[in-house]
Backbone atoms as SQL, in Angstrom:
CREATE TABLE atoms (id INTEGER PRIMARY KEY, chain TEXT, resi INTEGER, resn TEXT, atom TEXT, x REAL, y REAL, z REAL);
INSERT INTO atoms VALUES
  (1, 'A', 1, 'UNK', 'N', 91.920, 125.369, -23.887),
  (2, 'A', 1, 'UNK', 'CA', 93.133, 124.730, -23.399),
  (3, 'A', 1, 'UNK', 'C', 92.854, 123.242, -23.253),
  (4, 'A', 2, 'UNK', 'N', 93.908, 122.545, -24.149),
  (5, 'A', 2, 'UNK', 'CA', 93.114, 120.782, -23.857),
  (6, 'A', 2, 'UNK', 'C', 93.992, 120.261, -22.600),
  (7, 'A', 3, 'UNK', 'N', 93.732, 118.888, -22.175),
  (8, 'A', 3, 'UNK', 'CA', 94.060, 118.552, -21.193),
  (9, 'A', 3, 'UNK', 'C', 94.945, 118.241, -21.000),
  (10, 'A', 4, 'UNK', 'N', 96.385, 117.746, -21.698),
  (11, 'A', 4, 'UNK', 'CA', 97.447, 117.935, -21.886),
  (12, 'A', 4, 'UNK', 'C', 97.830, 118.912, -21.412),
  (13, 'A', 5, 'UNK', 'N', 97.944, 120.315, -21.889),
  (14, 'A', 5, 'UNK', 'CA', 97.816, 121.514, -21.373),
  (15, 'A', 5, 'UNK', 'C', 98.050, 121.743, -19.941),
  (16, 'A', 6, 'UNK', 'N', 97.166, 121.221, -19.900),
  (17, 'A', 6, 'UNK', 'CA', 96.533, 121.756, -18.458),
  (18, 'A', 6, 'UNK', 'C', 96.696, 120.949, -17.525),
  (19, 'A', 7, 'UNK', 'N', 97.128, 120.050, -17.854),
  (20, 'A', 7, 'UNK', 'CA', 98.576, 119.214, -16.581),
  (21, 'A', 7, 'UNK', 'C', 99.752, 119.287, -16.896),
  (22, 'A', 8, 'UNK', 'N', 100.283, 120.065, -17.942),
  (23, 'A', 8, 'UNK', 'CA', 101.810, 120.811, -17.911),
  (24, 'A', 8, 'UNK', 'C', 101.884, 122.119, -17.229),
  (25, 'A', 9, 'UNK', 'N', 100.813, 122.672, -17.010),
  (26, 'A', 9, 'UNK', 'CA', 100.340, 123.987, -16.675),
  (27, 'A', 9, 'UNK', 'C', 100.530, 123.460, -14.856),
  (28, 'A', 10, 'UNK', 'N', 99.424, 122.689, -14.915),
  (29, 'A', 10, 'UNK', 'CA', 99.230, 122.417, -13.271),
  (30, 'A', 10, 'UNK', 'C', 100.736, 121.528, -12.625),
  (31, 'A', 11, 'UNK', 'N', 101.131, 121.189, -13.665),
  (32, 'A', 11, 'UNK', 'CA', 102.534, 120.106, -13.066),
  (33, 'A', 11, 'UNK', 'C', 103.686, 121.212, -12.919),
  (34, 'A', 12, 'UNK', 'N', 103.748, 122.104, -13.036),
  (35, 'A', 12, 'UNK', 'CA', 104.655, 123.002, -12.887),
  (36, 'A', 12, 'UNK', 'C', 104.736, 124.139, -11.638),
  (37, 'A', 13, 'UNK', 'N', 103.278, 124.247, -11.685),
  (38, 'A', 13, 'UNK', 'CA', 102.392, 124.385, -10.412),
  (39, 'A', 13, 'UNK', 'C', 103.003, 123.802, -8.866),
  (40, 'A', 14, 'UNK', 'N', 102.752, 122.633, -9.173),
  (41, 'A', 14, 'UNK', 'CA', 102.637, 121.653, -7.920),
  (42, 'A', 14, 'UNK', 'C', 104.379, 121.317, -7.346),
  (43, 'A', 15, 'UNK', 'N', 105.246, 121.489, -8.615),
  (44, 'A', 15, 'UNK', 'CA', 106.212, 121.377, -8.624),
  (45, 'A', 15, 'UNK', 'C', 106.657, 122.685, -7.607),
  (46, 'A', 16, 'UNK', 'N', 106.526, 123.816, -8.140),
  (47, 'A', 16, 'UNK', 'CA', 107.018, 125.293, -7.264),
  (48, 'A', 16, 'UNK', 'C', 106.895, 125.026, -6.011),
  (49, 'A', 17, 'UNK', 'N', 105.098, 124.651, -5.674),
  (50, 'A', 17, 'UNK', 'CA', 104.883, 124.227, -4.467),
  (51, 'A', 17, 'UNK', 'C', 105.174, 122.922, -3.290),
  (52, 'A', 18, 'UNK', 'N', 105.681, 121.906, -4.265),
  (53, 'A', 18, 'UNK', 'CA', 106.789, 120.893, -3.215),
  (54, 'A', 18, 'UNK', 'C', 107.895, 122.046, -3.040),
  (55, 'A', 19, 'UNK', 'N', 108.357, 122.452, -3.562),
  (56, 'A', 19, 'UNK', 'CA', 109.498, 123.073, -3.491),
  (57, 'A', 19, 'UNK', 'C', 109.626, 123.784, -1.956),
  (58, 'A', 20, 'UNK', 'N', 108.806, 124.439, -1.552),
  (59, 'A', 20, 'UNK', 'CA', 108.665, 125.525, -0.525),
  (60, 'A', 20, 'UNK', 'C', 107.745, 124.687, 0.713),
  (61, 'A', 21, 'UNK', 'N', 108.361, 123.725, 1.900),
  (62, 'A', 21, 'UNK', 'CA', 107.863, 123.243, 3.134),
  (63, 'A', 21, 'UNK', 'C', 106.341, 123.263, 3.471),
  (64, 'A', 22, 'UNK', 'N', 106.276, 124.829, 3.542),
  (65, 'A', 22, 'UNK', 'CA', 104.590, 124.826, 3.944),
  (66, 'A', 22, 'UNK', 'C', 103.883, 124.626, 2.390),
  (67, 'A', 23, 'UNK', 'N', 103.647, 124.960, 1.633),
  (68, 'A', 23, 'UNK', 'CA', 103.156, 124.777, 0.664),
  (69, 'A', 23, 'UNK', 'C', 103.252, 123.233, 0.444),
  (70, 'A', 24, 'UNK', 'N', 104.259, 122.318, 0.853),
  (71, 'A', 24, 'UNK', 'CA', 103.700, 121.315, 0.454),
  (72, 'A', 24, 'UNK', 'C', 103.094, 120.660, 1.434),
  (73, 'A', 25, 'UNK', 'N', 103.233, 121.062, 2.475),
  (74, 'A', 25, 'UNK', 'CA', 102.061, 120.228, 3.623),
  (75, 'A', 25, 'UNK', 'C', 100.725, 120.904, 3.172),
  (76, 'A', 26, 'UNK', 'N', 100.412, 122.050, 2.932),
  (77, 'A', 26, 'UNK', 'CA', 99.263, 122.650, 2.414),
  (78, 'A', 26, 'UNK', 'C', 98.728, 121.720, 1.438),
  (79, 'A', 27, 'UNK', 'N', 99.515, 121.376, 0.302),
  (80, 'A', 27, 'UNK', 'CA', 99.124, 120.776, -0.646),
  (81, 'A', 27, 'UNK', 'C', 98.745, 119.316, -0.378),
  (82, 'A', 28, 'UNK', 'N', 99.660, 118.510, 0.978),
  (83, 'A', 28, 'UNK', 'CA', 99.005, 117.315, 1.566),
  (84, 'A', 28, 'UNK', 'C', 97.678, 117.550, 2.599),
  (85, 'A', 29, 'UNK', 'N', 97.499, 118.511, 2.515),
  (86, 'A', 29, 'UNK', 'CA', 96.596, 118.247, 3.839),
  (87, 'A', 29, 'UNK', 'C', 95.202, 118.450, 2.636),
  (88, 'A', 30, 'UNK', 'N', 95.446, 119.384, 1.647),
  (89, 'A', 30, 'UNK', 'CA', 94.571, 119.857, 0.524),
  (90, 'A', 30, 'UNK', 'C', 94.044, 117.792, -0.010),
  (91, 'A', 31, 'UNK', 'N', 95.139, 117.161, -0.222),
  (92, 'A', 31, 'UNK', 'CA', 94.761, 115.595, -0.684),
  (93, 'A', 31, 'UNK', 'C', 94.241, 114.778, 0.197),
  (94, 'A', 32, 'UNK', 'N', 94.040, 115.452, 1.372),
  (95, 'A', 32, 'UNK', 'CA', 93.332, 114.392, 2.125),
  (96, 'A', 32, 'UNK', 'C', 94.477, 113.505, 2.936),
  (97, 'A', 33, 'UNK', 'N', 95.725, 113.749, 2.695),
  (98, 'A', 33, 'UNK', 'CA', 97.007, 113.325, 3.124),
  (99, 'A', 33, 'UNK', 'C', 97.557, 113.753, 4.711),
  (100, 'A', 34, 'UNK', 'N', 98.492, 113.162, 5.431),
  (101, 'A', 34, 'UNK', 'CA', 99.231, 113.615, 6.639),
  (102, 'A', 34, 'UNK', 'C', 100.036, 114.471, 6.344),
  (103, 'A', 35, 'UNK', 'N', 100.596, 115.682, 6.295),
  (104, 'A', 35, 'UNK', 'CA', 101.765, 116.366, 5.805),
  (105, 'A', 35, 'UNK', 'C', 102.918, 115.519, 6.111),
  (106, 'A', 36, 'UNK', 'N', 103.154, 114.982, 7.422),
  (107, 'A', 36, 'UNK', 'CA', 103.897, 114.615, 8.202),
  (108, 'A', 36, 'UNK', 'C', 104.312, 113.387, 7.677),
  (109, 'A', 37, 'UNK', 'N', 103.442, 112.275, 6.854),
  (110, 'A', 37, 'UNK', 'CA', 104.015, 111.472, 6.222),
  (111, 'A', 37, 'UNK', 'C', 103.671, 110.863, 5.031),
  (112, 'A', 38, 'UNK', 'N', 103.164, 112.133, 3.758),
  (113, 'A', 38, 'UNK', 'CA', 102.903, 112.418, 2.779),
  (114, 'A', 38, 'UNK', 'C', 104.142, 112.182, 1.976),
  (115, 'A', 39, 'UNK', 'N', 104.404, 111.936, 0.746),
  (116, 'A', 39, 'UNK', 'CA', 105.813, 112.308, 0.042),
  (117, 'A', 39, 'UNK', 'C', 105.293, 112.448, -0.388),
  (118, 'A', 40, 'UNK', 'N', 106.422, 112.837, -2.028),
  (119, 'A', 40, 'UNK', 'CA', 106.200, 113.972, -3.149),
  (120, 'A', 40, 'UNK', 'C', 105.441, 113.521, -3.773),
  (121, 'A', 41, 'UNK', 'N', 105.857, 112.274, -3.935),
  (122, 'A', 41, 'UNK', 'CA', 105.499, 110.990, -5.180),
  (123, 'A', 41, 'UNK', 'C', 103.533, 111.121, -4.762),
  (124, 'A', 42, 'UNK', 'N', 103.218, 111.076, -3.468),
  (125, 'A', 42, 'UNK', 'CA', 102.194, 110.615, -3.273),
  (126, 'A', 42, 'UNK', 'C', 100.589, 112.047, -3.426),
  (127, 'A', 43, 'UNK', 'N', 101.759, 113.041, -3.599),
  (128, 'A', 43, 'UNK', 'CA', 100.686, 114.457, -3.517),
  (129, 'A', 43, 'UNK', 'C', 100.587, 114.486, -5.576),
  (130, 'A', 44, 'UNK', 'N', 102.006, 114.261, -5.842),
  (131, 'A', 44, 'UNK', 'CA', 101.842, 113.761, -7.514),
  (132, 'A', 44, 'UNK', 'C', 100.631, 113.436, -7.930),
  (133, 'A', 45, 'UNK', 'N', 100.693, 112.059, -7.301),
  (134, 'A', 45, 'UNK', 'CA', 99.678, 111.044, -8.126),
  (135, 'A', 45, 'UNK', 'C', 98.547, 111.128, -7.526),
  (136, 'A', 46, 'UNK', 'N', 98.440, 111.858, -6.403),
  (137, 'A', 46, 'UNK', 'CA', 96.742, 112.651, -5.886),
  (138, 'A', 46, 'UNK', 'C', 96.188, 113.485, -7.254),
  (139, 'A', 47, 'UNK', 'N', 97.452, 114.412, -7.647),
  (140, 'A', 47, 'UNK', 'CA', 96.724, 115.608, -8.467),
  (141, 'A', 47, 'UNK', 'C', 96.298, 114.682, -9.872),
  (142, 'A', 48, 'UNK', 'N', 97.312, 114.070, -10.322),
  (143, 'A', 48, 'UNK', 'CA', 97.120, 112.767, -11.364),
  (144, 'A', 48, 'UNK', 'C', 95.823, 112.491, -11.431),
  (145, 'A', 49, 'UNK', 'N', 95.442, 111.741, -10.084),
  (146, 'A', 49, 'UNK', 'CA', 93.593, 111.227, -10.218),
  (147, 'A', 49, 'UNK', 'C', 92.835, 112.129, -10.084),
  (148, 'A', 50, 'UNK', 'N', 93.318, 113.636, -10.043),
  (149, 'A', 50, 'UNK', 'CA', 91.875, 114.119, -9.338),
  (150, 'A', 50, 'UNK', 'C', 91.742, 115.683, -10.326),
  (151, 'A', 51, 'UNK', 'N', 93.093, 115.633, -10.955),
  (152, 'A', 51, 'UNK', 'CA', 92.881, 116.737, -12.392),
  (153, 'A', 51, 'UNK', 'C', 91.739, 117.092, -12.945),
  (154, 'A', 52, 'UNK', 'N', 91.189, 116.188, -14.101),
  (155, 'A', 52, 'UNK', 'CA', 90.221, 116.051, -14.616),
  (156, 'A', 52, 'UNK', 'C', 88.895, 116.452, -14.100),
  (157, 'A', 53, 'UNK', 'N', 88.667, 115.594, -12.800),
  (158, 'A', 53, 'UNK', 'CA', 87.601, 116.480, -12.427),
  (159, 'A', 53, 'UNK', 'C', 87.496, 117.858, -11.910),
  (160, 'A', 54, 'UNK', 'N', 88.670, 118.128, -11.227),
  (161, 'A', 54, 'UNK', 'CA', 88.744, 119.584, -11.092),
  (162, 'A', 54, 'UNK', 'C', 88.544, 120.301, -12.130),
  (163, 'A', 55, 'UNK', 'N', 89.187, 120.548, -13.382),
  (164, 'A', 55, 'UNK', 'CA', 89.297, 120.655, -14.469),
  (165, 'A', 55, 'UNK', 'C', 87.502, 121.022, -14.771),
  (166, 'A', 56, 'UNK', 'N', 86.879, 120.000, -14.811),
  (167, 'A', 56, 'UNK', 'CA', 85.605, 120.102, -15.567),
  (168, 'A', 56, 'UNK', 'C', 84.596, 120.769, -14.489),
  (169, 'A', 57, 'UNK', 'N', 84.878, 120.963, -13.120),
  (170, 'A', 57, 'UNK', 'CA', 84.419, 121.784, -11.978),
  (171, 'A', 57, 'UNK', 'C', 84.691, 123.300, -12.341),
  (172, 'A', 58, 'UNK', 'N', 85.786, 123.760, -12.823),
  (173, 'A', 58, 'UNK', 'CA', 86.624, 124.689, -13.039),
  (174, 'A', 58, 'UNK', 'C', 85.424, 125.686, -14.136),
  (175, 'A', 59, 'UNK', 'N', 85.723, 124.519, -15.291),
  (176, 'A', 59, 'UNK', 'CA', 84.956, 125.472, -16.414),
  (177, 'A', 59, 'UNK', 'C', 83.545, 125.435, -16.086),
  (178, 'A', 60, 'UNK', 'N', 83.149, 124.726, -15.156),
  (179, 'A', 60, 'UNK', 'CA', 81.515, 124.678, -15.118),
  (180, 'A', 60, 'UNK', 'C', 81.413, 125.784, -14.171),
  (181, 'A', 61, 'UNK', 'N', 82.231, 126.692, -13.208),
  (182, 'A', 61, 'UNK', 'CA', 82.206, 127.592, -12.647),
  (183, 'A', 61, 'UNK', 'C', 82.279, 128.853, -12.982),
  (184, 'A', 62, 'UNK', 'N', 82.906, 128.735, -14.437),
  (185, 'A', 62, 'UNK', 'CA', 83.686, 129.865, -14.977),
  (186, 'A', 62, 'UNK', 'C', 82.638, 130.085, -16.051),
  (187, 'A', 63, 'UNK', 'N', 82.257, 129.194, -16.813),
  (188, 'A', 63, 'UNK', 'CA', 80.716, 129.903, -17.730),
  (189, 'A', 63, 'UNK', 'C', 79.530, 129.918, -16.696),
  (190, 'A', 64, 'UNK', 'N', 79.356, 129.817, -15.663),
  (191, 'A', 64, 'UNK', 'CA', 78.444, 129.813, -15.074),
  (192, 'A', 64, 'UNK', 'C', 78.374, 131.449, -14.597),
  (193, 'A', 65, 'UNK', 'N', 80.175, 131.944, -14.322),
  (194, 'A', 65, 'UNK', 'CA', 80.428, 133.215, -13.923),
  (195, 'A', 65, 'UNK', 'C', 79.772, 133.894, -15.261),
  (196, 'A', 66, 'UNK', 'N', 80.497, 133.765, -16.037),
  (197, 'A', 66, 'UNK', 'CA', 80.574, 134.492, -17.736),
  (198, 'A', 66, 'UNK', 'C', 78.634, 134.292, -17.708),
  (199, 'A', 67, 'UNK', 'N', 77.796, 133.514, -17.454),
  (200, 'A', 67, 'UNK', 'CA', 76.543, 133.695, -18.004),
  (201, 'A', 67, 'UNK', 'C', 76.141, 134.895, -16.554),
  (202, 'A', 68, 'UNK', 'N', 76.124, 134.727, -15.399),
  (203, 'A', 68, 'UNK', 'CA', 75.890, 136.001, -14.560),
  (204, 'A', 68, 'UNK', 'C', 76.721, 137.622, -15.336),
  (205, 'A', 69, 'UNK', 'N', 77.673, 137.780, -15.810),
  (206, 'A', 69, 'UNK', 'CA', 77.941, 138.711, -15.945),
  (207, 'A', 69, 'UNK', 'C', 77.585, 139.451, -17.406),
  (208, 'A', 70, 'UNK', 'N', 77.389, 137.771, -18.599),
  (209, 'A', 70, 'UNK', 'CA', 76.827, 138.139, -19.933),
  (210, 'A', 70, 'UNK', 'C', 77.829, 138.967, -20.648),
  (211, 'A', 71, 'UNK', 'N', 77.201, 139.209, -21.532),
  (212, 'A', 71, 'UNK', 'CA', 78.193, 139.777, -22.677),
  (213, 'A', 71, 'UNK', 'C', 77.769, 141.686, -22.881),
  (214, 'A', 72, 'UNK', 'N', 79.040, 141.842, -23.036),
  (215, 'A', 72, 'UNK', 'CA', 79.054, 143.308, -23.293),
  (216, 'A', 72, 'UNK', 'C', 78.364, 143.946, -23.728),
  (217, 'A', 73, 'UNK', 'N', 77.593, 145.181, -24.130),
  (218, 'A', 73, 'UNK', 'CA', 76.244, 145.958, -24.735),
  (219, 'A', 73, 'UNK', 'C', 76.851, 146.417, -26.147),
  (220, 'A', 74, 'UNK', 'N', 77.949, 146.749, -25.805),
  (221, 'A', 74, 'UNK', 'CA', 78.711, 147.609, -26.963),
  (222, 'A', 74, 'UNK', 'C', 80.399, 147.333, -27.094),
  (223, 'A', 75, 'UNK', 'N', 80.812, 147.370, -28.065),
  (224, 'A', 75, 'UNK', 'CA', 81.996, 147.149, -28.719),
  (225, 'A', 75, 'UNK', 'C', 83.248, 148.323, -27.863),
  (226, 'A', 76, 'UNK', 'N', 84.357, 148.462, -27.647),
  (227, 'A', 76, 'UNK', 'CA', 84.925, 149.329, -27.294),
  (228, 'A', 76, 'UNK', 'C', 86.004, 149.576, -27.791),
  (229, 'A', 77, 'UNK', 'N', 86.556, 150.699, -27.896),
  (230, 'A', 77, 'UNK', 'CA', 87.538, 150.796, -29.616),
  (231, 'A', 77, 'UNK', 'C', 88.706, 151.112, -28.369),
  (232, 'A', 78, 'UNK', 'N', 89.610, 150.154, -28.450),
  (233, 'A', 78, 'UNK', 'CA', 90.926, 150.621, -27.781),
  (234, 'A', 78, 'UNK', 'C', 91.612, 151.605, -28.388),
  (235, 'A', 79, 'UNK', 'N', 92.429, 152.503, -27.746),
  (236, 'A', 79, 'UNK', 'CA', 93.214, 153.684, -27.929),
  (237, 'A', 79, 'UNK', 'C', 94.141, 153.222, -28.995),
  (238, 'A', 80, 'UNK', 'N', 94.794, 152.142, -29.206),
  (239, 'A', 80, 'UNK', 'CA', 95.605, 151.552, -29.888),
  (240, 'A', 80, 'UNK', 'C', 94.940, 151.545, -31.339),
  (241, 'A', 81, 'UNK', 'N', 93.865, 151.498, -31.480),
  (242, 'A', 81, 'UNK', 'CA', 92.938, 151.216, -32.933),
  (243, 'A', 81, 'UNK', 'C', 92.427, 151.989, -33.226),
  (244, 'A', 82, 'UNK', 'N', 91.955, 153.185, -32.630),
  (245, 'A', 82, 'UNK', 'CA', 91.877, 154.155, -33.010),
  (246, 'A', 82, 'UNK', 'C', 91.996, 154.756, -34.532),
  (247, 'A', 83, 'UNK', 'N', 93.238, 155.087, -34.742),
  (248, 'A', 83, 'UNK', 'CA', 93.752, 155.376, -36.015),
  (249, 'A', 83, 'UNK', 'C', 93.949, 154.255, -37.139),
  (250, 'A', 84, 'UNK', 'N', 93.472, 153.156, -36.872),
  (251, 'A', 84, 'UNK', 'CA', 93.943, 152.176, -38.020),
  (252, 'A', 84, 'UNK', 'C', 93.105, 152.279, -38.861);
């Protein structure tokens, strides 16, 4: 998923969550922000600067998972393929 992506992904995100009161004080208090006198504009352009590195935190967590759990021993034939 390139990074484009993945701030249309997350901007849609953040959007649901202004939407709904607590969720967006959650999301100011998450920026280091006052809920109380946070605006929209300003939890925006938090996620704006701070994407990317999340982003590259993200996947460094997620193959780090994938190398603890490794790869499968054996192939597994779904029910669906069976007959093909």
């Amino acid at each position: 998923m390139g990074s484009s992506s993945i701030w249309r992904w997350t901007r849609r995100l953040i959007e649901r969550w202004l939407a709904n009161p607590a969720y967006r004080d959650e999301l100011a208090e998450l920026a280091g922000l006052d809920p109380a006198q946070a605006s929209e504009e300003s939890i925006r352009q938090r996620t704006r600067e701070h994407i990317a590195t999340m982003q590259s935190q993200a996947d460094t967590v997620f193959n780090r998972f994938l190398d603890l759990i490794g790869t499968p021993q054996r192939r597994h034939t779904l029910p669906s393929r069976e007959w093909t």
